[in-house]
Phi, psi and omega in degrees: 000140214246070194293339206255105177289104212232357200165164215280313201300327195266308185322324188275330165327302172325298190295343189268003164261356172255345159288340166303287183307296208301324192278312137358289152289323216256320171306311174295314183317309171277345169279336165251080215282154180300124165241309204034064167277123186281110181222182203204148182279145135224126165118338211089335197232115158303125167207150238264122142338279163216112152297135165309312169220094195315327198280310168294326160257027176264295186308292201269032165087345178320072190226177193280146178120318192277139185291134167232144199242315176233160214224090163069058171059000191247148195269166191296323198278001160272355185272127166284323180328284188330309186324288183299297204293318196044039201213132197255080206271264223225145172208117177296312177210136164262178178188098204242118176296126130282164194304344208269332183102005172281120166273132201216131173265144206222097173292110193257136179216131157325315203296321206305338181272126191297302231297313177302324181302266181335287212256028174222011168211301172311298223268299163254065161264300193316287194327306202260008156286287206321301166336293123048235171321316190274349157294338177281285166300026166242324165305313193260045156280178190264342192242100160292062213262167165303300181312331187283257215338290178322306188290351207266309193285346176272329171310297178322298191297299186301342131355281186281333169310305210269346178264320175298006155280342147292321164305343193250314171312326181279343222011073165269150186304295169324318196263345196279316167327300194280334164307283187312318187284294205267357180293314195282324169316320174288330195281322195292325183305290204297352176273313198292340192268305169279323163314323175267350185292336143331296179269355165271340130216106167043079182232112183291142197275152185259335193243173168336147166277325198265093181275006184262344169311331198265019184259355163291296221321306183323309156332289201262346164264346152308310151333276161330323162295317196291302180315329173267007134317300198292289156323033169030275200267014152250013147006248190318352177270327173294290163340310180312285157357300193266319179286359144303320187270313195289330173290317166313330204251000168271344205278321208291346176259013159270303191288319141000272181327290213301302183311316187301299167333275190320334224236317186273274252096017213263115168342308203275356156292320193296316174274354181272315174296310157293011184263328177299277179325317171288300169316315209260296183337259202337301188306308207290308157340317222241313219252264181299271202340312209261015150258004162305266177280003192224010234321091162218188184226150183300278181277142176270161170295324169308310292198307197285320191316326176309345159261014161277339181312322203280321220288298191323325163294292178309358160280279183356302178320321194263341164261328171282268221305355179311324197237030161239339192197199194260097174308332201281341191284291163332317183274319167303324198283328177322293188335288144358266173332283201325311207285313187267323163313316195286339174292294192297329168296321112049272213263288169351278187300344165289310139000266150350274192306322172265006193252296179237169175282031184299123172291171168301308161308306153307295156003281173326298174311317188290313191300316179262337155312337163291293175318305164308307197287321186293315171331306200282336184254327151334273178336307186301309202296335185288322208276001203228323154293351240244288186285321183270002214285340171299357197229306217279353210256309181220143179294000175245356183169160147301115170291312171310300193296006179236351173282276152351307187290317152306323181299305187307323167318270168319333180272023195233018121259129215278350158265132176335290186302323164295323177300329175255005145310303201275355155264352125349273183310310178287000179252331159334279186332300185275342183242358169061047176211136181287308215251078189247159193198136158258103213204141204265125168270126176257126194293338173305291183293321200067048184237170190252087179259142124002088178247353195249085202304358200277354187245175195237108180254122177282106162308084177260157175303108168258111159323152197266326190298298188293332161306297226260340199255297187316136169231182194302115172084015164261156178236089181245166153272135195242172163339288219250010185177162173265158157193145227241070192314125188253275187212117189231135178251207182299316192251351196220158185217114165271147164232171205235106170237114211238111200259136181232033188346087170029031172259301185259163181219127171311125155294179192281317184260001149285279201294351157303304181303359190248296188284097052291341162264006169291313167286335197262338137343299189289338172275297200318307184302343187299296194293344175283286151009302203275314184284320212260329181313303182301331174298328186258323183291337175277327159293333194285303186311295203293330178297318174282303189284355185073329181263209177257165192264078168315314198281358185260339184280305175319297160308323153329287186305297225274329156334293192307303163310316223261323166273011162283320184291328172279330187292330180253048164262325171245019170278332176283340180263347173258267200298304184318341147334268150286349177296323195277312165323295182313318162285342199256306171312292163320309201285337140321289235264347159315309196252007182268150169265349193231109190276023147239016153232049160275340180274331169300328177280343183266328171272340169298335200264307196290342174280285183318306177320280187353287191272019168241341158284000155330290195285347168260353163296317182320287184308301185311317168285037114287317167284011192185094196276123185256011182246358164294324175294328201278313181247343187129172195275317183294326188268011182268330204269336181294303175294283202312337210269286184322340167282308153302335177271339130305353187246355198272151149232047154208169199290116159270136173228101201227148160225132205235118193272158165271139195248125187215111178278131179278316150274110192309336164305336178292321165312295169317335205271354213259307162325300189280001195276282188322318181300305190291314186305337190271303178302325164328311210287311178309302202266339160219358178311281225048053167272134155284349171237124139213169215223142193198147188205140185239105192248144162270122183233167199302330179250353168177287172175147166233133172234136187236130155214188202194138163220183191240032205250215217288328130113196201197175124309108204282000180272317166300308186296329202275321148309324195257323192044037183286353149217065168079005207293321186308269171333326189271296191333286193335285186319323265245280190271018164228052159207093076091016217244169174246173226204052221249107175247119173228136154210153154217159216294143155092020174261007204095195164189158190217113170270136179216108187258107184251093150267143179256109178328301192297002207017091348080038173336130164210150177331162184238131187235105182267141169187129170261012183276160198012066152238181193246150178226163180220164186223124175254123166318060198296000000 
């Protein structure tokens, strides 16, 4: 079966059979409305048992006990259906004995059942427009890929799975064919779908390879249906039949999953497995198992399906939103959400049940309509607190906004001592309290000085232990005072002592409001440390030459130059170039007599613009990469990767793990390490493989990369810098990061680049196991 919709004819085709069938099911559904009464012979005479939905044969006079002599003008006992079945599926009009001998005709409308209207017409109608839209808009992505294809018809069949249970609930022929036939039709999509989601990434498949064989199955239970249509009394053997095969082919992409998952690790198994598991417990529990072995039901089908709904939409998720937004942040937060909606609703129907007298169905309705509203009201309250937080936190202020307002103070002194002056005043100022103290422990003497001279310090007894124990962002209390951690080197540990003589007490979002500044306290002194230190070395220098420091302004300058000078170097053999071509050519053609081949020469001058504004788009994205800001560091590192590989004759094999960096300058700096190595590797390797890899380690991130081409003198290069090397050190080494090159001549080169956010040495640890890697082809 041929999955890749390549041109407008087969997608839209696709799409007018599912609006022929769908528009269709929906004609029947409404036109028969679901009564599902349950009735029994005695007698000769039918009579009704249990009606399904009590609230409506209750309003209409309906009860157990009662004869019913004809179903739509037709007397009962000509319906064949009834004899096997004992269930009253769909009716327009009754016409019913009561015990009293009273005949009484009973006009049936969709709207008149609430419980059906909602969950056999309303939801999926809603459920198969939206589809809909979203196979439309999934088409008209820019990457028309196999996994898309896969993903659009499995949307479709579950659709039609799902809009096709009322019609298949009346047994009508048309809805029972297409319930069965697309029920199983989704689960073969979904085997076929996770086999290329495997192989895009680079996953060994566990099951059969040729997976379009099982694209018989729909086929032959279309058959198997159409007989039991025909066929009165294997009905129910065929039912078996077929939910034994859809419970087979579901338990082999559950044991799939599960197997996969244990043996790689791949995050993107974990959400795809969970996207699965869940929505299906409830069907399968509630639903399939117990008509299987026992045939009744927890749950109606209409009623279990609804939670098959969630799977096709978390597909998407896992193939789109990586690269519209943080899926992973979204699901935590789902999570959240989930947990306290689903408790309280819960204990709410617990509630319920023992209070009142409530059906399943209601029951049910409640639940989720509880569940949904609580969802939706987490959400609002976070994004609404979000918004307001300037008002929520104390009836005396914004705490975030005076937390801002200190930094922006405090960060705009440039000395240690004045910096913890001037954080002095701000928590005096913001906490109303006087007797605020800075004070130095020296780990030798083990004494306690005084450092911020301006205040008078009441000497209380401090543990030592207890000094000596604080780390970055604790706070603790004591008798007679907090005490606080600030800033500690080889010899000294500053603390923060806010004496509150058993009076006063920190509120919770004062001591929030305490440790963020405190941490942000601890980098200004860090960065302050690092400047005055850059300060003294530069005063000694001016001091030993008597002058001014010329050679640091020069290196300043000849940088600046040297990258003015390559950028308009090639902007002049290229683009400047072609402008002048593009001018000469016009200035013909002003002046040309044979006006008919000016519209052909106009088009050659317009192919030549194009592609020099190509190439000045080109240049601008190098200087200034525009998708590190929009998408991110992986998909700017992606693209470029694709730009070299139209321009490559060798195999690229990269692997680019996601990363998450506290400093944003490190993206830019991971960018230009790739640009200049991928360009090296085009311009001088003449490799055949190279190889590049982006690894995330604990403290920050490793790039390895390694080719098999002509390889070099590491004494030559370094001298001569004929490839960048000297720049990617430089970048290298003003992140504190490390910088290791071997080559020898015809042997390749192997660059191996380590930074640590913590600057931080730590062992160099490599392993390309269970990463997904990938290879391109020049």
């Amino acid at each position: 079966m041929e999955l890749k919709l390549k041109n407008n004819k087969w997608f839209w085709f696709t799409i007018g059979v599912y609006l022929i069938i769908g528009l269709y099911l929906l004609f029947i559904i409404y036109s028969k409305p679901f009564i599902n009464i349950e009735v029994k012979e005695e007698n000769g005479f039918w009579k009704i048992t249990n009606p399904y939905y009590k609230d409506w044969a209750k309003k209409s006079q309906i009860a157990p006990g009662d004869i019913v002599l004809n179903i739509n003008g037709k007397e009962i006992n000509k319906i064949t259906n009834i004899k096997y079945d004992l269930v009253i599926r769909s009716a327009n009009e009754l016409t019913i004995l009561k015990a009293n001998g009273e005949s009484k005709k009973i006009k049936v409308k969709p709207s008149d059942i609430r419980e059906q209207f909602y969950s056999v017409l309303l939801v999926p109608t809603c459920y198969y427009f939206l589809s809909l839209l979203i196979c439309i808009y999934l088409y008209w992505k820019p990457k028309n890929t196999i996994l898309i294809n896969l993903l659009i018809l499995f949307i479709l069949s579950v659709s039609l799975a799902y809009l096709s249970i009322g019609a298949s609930g009346i047994l009508n022929a048309f809805g029972i064919i297409i319930n069965r036939g697309s029920m199983l039709l989704c689960l073969v999509l979904l085997l076929h779908f996770l086999k290329e989601y495997f192989v895009f990434l680079d996953i060994r498949w566990l099951f059969f390879k040729n997976i379009k064989i099982l694209y018989v199955l729909p086929f032959i239970v279309t058959i198997l249906s159409i007989l039991g249509i025909i066929i009165d009394g294997i009905h129910t053997i065929v039912s078996s039949i077929i939910l034994g095969t859809f419970f087979l082919l579901l338990l082999a992409i559950l044991s799939i999953m599960i197997i996969s998952y244990m043996k790689y690790k791949v995050p993107e198994l974990k959400i795809l497995l969970t996207s699965i598991i869940i929505p299906f417990i409830p069907f399968l529990l509630l639903y399939a198992l117990p008509e299987i072995f026992f045939h009744k039901q927890v749950l109606s089908a209409d009623i279990s399906s609804m939670f098959l709904l969630l799977i096709p939409f978390s597909f998407i998720f896992t193939q789109l939103t990586e690269r519209i937004f943080d899926m992973e942040y979204f699901i935590s937060r789902l999570r959240y959400y989930f947990n306290f909606s689903f408790a309280f609703t819960l204990w709410l129907l617990l509630g319920l049940y023992w209070l009142t007298d409530l059906s399943i169905t209601r029951m049910t309705e409640i639940f989720f309509f509880a569940f949904l509203s609580l969802m939706a009201l987490f959400y609002m309250k976070e994004r609404i607190d979000y918004r307001k937080r300037k008002i929520l936190f104390s009836t005396k202020g914004d705490y975030i906004h005076r937390l801002y307002t200190t930094v922006d103070s405090i960060g705009r002194v440039v000395k240690i001592e004045d910096l913890l002056e001037k954080f002095v005043q701000e928590v005096v100022l913001q906490l109303e309290m006087e007797s605020v103290y800075v004070l130095t422990y020296d780990f030798q003497t083990h004494q306690v000085t005084l450092t911020n001279k301006s205040k008078e310090y009441t000497q209380h007894q401090i543990d030592e232990v207890l000094v000596e124990r604080l780390g970055l962002g604790d706070i603790k209390k004591t008798d007679h005072f907090y005490i606080a951690f600030i800033h500690q080197d080889a010899n000294y540990k500053r603390i923060l002592v806010v004496d509150h003589n058993k009076s006063i007490y920190l509120k919770d979002e004062e001591l929030l409001w305490l440790e963020l500044l405190l941490l942000y306290l601890n980098n200004f002194i860090e960065n302050t440390k690092m400047v005055e230190e850059l300060l003294n070395q530069l005063k000694h220098m001016k001091e030993a030459d008597n002058r001014q420091l010329p050679w640091l302004n020069k290196l300043l300058w000849l940088r600046f130059e040297e990258e003015k000078y390559q950028l308009a170097q090639e902007l002049h053999d290229t683009i400047l170039q072609e402008q002048l071509h593009i001018a000469r050519e016009m200035d013909v053609l002003m002046h040309t007599k044979e006006k008919e081949e000016i519209p052909a020469r106009l088009i050659k001058l317009h192919e030549h613009m194009v592609t020099s504004l190509n190439d000045l788009r080109g240049y601008c994205e190098n200087l200034k990469p525009p998708l590190l800001d929009t998408l991110g560091l992986n998909a700017a590192l992606e693209k470029l990767i694709q730009k070299i590989h139209k321009r490559a004759n060798f195999v690229l094999v990269y692997t680019i793990d996601r990363l998450y960096l506290e400093d944003e300058r490190l993206n830019l700096m991971i960018y230009r390490l790739f640009q200049e190595l991928l360009n090296n590797a085009l311009k001088h390797s003449n490799a055949n493989t190279v190889e590049i890899y982006l690894l995330g380690t604990e403290e920050g991130f490793e790039i390895l990369y390694t080719d098999d081409g002509v390889g070099c003198n590491i004494d030559d290069i370094l001298l001569a810098d004929s490839m960048g090397i000297q720049g990617m050190q430089e970048r290298v080494q003003a992140f504190n990061g490390k910088f290791a090159l071997d080559s020898k001549v015809g042997e390749g080169l192997t660059i191996r680049i380590q930074v640590s956010e913590t600057n931080q040495t730590h062992p160099y640890t490599y392993s390309t196991l269970n990463r997904p890697t990938y290879m391109i082809r020049g």
